[in-house]
N, C-alpha and C positions, 0 to 999 in steps of 0.2 A: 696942182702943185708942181713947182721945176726942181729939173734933176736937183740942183744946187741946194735948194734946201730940204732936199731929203735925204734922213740920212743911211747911209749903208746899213745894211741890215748886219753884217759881220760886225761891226763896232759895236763892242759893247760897255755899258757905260763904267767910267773909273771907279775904283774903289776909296771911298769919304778918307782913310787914311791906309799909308803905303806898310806892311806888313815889314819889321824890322827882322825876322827870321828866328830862329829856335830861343834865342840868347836875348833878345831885345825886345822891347815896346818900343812905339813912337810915345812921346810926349802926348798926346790925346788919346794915345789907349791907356795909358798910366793913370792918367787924371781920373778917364770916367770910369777906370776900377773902384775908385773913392768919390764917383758922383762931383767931378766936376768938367767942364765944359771945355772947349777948346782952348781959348784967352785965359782961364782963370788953372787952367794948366800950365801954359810954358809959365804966367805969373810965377807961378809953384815952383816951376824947376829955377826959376830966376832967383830966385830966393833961398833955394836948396832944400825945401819941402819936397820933390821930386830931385831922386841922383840921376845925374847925367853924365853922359858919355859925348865929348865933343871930337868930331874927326871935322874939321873946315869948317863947314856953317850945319852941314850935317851933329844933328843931338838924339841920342840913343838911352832907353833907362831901363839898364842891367838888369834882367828879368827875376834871379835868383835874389840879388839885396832887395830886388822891390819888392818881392809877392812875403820874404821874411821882414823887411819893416814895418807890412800894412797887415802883417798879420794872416797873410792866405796862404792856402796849400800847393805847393810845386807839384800840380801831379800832372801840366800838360810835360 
């Protein structure tokens, strides 16, 4: 095997979606709170089934209205 396609042991692999911080979901952690998939999530928020928070192309769903709309308990 050549250097080139090996890869660096220090890399380690991405996380499936980007952690939006104490306040925030991404739009795919939202969804498959309520069991649905990547696609049929932002569908959701496109439609306003999921609340969003837009800063540019950056979309954020308000962890306090969401986890009281869908019903779940705020205890992270």
């Amino acid at each position: 095997m050549s250097k080139a396609a090996r890869k660096p042991e220090s890399q380690k692999p991405k996380p499936k979606y980007r952690a939006r911080g104490p306040h925030g979901l991404s739009v795919p952690e939202a969804g498959a709170m309520i069991g649905l998939g990547r696609n049929a999530s932002y569908e959701a928020a496109k439609e306003g089934r999921i609340p969003i928070l837009k800063i540019g192309s950056l979309k954020i769903v308000p962890r306090g209205p969401w986890l009281k709309q869908i019903g779940a308990d705020d205890a992270a």
